[in-house]
C-alpha positions in Angstrom: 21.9 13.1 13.5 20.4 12.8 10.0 21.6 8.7 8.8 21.3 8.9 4.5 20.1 5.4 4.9 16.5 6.3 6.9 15.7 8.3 4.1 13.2 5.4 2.4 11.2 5.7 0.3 7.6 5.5 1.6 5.1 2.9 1.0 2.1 3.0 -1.3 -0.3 3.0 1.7 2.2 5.7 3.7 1.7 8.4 0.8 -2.2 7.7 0.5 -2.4 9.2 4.0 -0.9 12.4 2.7 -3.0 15.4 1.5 -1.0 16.5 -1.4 -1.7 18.8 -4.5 -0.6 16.7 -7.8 -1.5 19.4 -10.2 0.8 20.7 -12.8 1.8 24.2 -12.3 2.5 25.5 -15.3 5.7 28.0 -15.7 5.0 31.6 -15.9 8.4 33.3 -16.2 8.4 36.0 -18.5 12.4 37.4 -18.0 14.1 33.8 -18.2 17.9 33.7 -17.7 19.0 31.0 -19.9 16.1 29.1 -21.5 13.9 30.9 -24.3 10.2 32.0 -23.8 9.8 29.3 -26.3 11.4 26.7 -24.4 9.2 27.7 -21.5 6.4 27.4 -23.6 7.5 23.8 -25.1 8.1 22.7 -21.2 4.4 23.5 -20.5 3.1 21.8 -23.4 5.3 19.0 -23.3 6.8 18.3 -19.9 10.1 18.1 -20.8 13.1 20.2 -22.0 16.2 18.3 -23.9 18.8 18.3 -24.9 20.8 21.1 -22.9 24.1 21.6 -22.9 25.5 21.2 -19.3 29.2 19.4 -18.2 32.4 20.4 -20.1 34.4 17.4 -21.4 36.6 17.6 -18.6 33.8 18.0 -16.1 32.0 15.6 -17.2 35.2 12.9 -17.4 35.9 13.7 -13.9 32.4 12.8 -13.0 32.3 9.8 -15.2 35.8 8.4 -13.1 34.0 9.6 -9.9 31.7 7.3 -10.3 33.4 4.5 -11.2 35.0 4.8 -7.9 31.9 4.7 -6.0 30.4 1.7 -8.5 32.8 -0.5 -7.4 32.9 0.1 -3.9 28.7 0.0 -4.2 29.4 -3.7 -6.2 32.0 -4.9 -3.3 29.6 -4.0 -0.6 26.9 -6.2 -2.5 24.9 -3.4 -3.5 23.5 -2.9 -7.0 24.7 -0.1 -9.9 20.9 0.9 -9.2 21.6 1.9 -5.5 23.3 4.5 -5.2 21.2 7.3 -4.3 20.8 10.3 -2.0 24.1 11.2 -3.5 24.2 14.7 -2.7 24.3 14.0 1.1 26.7 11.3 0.8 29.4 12.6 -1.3 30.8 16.5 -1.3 31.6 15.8 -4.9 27.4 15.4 -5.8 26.7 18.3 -3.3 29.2 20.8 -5.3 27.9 19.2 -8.7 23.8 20.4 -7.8 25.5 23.9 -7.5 26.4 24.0 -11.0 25.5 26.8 -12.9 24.4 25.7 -15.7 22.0 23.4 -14.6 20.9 25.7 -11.5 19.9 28.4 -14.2 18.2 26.5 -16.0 16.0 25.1 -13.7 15.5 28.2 -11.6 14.0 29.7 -14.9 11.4 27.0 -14.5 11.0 27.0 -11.0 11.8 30.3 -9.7 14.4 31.8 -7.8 14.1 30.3 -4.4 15.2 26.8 -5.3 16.1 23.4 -3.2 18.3 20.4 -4.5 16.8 17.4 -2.8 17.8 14.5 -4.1 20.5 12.5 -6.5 20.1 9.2 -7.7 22.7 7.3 -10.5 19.9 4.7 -12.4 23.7 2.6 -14.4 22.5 0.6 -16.9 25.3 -2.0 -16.7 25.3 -3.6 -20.5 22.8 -6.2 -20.9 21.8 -6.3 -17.0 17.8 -6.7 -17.9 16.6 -4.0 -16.1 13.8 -2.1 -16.6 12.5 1.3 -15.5 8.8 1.0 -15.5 6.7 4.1 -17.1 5.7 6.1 -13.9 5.5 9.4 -12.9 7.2 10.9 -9.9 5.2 12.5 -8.3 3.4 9.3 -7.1 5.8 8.0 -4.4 7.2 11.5 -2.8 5.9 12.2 -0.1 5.9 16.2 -1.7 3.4 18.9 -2.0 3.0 20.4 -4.6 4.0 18.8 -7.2 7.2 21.6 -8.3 10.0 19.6 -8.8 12.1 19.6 -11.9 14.0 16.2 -12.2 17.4 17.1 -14.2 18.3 13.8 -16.3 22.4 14.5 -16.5 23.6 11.8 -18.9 27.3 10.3 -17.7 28.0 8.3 -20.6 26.1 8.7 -24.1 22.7 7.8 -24.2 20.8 6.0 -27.4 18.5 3.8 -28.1 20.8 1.2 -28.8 21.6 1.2 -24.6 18.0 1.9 -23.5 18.1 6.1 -23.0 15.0 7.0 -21.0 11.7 8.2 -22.8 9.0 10.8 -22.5 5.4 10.4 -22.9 4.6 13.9 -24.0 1.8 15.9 -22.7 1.1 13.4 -20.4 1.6 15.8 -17.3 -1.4 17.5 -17.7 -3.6 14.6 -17.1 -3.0 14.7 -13.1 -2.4 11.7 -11.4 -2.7 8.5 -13.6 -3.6 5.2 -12.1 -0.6 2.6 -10.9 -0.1 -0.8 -9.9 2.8 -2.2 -7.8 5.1 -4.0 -9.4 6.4 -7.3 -8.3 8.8 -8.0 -11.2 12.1 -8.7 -10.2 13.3 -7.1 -13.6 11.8 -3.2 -12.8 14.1 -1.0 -11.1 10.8 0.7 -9.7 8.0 -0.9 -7.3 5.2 1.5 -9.1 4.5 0.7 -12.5 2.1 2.3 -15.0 1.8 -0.8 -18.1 -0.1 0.4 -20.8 0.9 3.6 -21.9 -1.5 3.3 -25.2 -4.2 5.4 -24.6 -1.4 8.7 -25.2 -2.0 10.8 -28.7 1.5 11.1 -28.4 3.4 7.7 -28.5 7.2 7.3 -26.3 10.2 9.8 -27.3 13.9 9.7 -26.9 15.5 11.1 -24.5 18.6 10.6 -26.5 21.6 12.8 -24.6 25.4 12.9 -25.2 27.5 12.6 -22.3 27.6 16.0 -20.6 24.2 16.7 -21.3 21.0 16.7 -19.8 16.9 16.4 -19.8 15.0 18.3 -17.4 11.4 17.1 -17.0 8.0 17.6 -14.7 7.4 15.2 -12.2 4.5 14.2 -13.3 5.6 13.2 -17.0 5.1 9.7 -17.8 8.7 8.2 -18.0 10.7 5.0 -18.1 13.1 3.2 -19.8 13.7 -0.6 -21.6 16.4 -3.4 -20.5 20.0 -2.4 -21.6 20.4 -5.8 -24.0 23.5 -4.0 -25.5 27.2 -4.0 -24.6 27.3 -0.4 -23.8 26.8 0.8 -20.0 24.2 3.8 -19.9 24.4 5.6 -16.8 22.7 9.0 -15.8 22.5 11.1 -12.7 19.1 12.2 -11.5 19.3 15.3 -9.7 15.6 16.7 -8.1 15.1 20.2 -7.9 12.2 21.9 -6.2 10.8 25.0 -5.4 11.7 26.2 -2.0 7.6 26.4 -1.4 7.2 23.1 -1.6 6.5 21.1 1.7 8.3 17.7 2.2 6.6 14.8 4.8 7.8 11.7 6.4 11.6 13.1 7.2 12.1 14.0 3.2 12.7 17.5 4.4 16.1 16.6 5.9 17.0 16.1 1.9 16.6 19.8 1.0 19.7 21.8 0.1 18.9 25.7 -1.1 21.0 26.4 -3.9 19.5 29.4 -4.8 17.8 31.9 -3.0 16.2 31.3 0.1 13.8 29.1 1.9 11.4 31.8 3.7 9.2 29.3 5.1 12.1 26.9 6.3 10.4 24.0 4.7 13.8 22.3 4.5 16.8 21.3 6.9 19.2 22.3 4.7 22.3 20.2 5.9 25.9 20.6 5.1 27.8 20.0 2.4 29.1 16.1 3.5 32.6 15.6 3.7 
């Protein structure tokens, strides 16, 4: 029996004992589905796609009270608006929700057409919480190889500067692996931190998304985002796609969900949709 809750994220010294290949692969689809040939090309160059259209109003105010549920019951138990995660394996409502259409098509156009869900993780700024989300690039603490997973940024409520929406470093994916500390700081959201993001041609951009939309970005784009200090909650769903290919260690193949295609190599458990 699989328990959500073993599912940790592994150490710094646990992933340098893997062999993994942290390379970009770049994108080669030439009969995409939804995005343009020129989106492909900007996600290549730039590491990220956004805005997209994704949720309908409705959708995305049944998701918004969905979560509110599940915030406060997280906040009784003790837990933080941070910790919710693994999402799609806990609630049947997240495992439907990495189905959708919209945002399966697009990131099968990017990935190809044997594709895995395998995670979901709500990062709620709760207004003027003083959080941070170091810069850092994902790839760096999963335990994944290689590195072909598409992170889908679905925003839940309006995103802005004004409530701390996550930004890009562009182009920064195609400089492999970039060096990290571990972060201490009782303020960062992350334990990996990357803290001088200076030496970039390209200086940070805005992720800035309506509610209903979403980002989708590599996993090795530099990424993070400022403290809340407004009076406006900013909460987005992370939801982690990768391409069935890809081989998961230390247990994070009992994540996996195929949601299109098929996994021919059975890299992943592929569990049931929870109750």
């Amino acid at each position: 029996m699989i328990r959500v809750e073993d599912l940790k994220t592994p150490t710094i010294s646990e992933l340098e004992t893997l062999d993994r290949n942290l390379s970009f692969v770049p994108t080669t689809n030439t009969s995409p589905k939804v995005l343009s040939s020129s989106q492909i090309a900007d996600y290549n160059s730039l590491g990220y796609l956004m805005p997209l259209d994704g949720l309908s109003e409705r959708e995305i105010r049944d998701l918004r009270e969905f979560f509110d549920r599940i915030l406060d019951e997280a906040l009784a138990r003790g837990e933080t608006s941070y910790s919710i995660s693994t999402a799609h394996l806990r609630f049947g409502t997240i495992y439907d929700l990495m189905f959708h259409p919209k945002i399966v098509d697009a990131v099968s156009d990017l990935l190809g057409p044997d594709l895995v869900a395998w995670g979901a993780h709500f990062f709620c700024k709760m207004p003027n919480d003083g959080k941070r989300v170091p810069w850092h690039q994902d790839c760096t603490y999963w335990p994944l190889t290689p590195a072909r997973t598409v992170t889908v940024w679905l925003a839940i409520d309006d995103a802005s500067p004004e409530n701390a929406n996550m930004q890009f470093i562009p182009r920064s994916h195609l400089d492999g692996v970039i060096g990290y500390e571990e972060s201490r700081s009782t303020d960062d959201v992350l334990n990996i931190a990357i803290e001088d993001v200076s030496g970039f041609a390209d200086g940070p951009v805005d992720d800035a998304l309506k509610a209903g939309q979403f980002s989708m970005h590599s996993d090795l784009l530099l990424h993070g985002s400022e403290a809340n200090d407004s009076e406006k909650r900013r909460c987005g769903l992370t939801m982690r796609y990768a391409a069935a290919e890809v081989t998961a260690h230390l247990g994070w193949d009992a994540k996996g969900v195929v949601v299109r295609g098929e996994d021919k190599a059975k890299n992943w458990r592929n569990l049931p949709r929870p109750d």
